[in-house]
C-alpha positions in Angstrom: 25.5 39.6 -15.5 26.2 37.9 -12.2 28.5 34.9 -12.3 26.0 32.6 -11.7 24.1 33.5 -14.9 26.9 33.7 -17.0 28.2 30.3 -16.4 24.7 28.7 -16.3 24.3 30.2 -19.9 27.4 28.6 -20.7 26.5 25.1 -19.3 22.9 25.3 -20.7 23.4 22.0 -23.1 24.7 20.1 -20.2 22.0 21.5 -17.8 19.3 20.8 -20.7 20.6 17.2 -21.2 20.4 17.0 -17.5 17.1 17.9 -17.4 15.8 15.6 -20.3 17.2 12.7 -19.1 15.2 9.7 -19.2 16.2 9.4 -15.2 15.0 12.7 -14.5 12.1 12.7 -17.5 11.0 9.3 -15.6 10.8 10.8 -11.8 8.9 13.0 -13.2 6.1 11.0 -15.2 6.5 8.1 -12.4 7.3 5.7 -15.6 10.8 5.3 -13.9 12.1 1.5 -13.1 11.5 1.7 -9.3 15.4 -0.9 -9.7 17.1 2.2 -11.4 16.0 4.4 -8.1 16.5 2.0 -5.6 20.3 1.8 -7.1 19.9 6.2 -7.3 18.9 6.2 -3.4 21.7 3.7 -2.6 24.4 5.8 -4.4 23.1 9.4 -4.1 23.8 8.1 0.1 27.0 7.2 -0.7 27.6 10.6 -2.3 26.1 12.7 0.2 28.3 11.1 2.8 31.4 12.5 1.2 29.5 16.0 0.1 28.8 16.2 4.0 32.4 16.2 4.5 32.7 19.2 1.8 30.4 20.8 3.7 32.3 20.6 6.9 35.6 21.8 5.5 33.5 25.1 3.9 32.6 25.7 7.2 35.7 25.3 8.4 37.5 27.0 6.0 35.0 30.3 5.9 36.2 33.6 6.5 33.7 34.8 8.5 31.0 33.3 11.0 27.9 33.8 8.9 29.0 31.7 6.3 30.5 29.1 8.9 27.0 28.6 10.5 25.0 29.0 6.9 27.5 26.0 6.1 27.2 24.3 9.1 23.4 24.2 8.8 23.4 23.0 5.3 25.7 20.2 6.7 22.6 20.0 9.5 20.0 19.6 6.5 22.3 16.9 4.5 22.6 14.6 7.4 20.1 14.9 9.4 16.8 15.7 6.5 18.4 14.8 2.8 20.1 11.8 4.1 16.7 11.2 6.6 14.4 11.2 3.7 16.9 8.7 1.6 16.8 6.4 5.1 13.1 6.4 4.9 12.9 5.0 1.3 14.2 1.8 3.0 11.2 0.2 4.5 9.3 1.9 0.8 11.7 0.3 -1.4 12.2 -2.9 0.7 15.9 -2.2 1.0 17.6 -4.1 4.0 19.7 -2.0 6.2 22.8 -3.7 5.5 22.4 -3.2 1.7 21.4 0.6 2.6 24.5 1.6 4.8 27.1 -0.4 3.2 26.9 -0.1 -0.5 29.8 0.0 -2.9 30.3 3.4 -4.8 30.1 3.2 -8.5 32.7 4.7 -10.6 31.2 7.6 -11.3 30.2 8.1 -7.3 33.5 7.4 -6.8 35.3 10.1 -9.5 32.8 12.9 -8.4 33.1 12.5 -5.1 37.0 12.2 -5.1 36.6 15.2 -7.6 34.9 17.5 -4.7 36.7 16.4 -1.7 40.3 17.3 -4.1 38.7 20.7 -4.5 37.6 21.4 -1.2 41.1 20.6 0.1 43.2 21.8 -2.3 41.1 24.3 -4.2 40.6 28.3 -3.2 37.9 28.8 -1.3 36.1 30.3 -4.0 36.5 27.1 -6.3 35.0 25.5 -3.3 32.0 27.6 -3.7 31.4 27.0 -7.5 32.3 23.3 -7.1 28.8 22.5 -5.1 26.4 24.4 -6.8 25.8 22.5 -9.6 24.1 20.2 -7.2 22.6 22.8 -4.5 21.2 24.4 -6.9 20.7 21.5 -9.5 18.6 19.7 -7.7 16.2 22.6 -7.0 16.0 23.4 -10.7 15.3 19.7 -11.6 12.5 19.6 -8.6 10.7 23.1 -10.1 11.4 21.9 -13.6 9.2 18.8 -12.9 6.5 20.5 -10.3 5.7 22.4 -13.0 4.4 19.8 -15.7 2.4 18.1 -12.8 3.4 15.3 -9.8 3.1 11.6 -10.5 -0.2 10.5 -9.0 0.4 7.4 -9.3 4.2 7.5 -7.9 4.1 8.2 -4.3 7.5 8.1 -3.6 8.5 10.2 -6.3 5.9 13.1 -5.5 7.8 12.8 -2.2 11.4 13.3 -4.0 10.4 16.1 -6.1 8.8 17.5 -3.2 11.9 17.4 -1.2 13.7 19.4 -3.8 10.9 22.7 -3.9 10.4 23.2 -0.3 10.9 26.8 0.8 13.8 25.6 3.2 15.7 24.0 0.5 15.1 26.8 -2.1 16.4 28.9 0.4 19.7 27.2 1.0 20.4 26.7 -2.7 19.2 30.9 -3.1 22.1 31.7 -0.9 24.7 29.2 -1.9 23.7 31.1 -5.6 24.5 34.5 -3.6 27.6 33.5 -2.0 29.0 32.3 -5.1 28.1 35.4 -6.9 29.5 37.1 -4.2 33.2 35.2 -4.4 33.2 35.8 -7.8 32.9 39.8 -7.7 36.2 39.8 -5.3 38.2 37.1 -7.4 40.3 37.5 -10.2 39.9 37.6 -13.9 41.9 34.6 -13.3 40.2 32.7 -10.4 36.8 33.8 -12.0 37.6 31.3 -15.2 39.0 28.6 -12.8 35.8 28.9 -10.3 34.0 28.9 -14.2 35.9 25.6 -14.8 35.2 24.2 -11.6 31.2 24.9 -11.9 31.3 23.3 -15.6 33.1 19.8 -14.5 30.5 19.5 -11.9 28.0 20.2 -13.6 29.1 17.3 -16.1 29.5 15.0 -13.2 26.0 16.1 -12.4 24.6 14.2 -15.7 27.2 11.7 -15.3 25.6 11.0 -12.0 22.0 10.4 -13.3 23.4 8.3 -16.2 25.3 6.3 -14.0 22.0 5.5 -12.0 20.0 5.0 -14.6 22.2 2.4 -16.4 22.7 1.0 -12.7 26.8 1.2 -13.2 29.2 -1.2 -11.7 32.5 -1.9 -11.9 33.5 -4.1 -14.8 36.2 -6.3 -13.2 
């Protein structure tokens, strides 16, 4: 059993919760408050700035140049088509610019984010790998997971998300950031196998954490 499987079997309760979220449940059957994703567009920006700057430091930090350019064009795709599509809810959503490119992170934006950034820095490279995935690959499951009960006619703009989510070029990139990690895993450790294990699994809880936080529209209480 690759890596990958193994600890996806072990984080299926928090992968399941993910997926049954009312958030997520709510994209899918268009029934979501279209406040809680205007705060989710707002924050997941805010987020992908700082999961850009993972990005960079993977590519930096690769051993060899096919993973430095297959990082550095998933840092392309972040900024200038994941982060373009977020940009074009704006006019959609009737969010000023101002609001759009200066928003406050949330606590939970703020603990996963500084959560990453520590591994990415301080981490092995391989803990680097494990730590992203949960969201590469995530958001690919939670796009197929709710293509296949049937896109919101009468949501637009969340068609458009989960369509973002199960194109071919972003199945690809979340395929090989699967393969790579797989791939760290058979050279690692016993020991660095259970700490990239740990890594994936704290994620993966941010992950839920993350929709949560949206959906309850989380702010700071003082």
């Amino acid at each position: 059993m690759s890596f990958a499987d193994d600890v996806e079997k072990k984080a299926e309760p928090v992968r399941r919760a993910i997926l049954n979220h009312p958030f997520v449940t709510g994209i899918g059957d268009g029934t979501l408050d279209v406040e809680k994703f205007k705060f989710y567009v707002r924050q997941d920006y805010v987020y992908l700035v700082d999961y850009s700057r993972v990005l960079a430091l993977a590519s930096a930090r690769a051993q060899d140049l096919d993973t430095m350019g297959w990082f550095a064009r998933l840092l392309h795709e972040t900024l200038n088509t994941e982060m373009g599509l977020h940009r074009s809810y704006c006019a959609q959503l009737c969010i000023t610019v101002d609001q759009f490119d200066s928003p406050r992170a949330a606590p939970t934006t703020l603990s996963y984010t500084n959560f990453l950034l520590n591994v990415a820095y301080q981490g092995s490279y391989s803990e680097l790998a494990a730590s992203f995935l949960p969201c590469q690959w995530g958001y690919w499951e939670i796009g197929s997971h709710l293509a296949c009960k049937g896109e919101p006619a009468e949501a637009p703009l969340y068609s458009q998300w989960i369509r973002m989510y199960i194109s071919p070029e972003y199945k690809s990139l979340a395929d090989w950031a699967r393969s790579l990690v797989n791939r760290l895993a058979e050279q690692s450790s016993p020991a660095e196998v259970a700490r990239m294990q740990e890594t994936y699994l704290t994620s993966c809880k941010y992950e839920y954490l993350f929709w949560d936080m949206a959906y309850n529209m989380e702010t700071w209480p003082v």
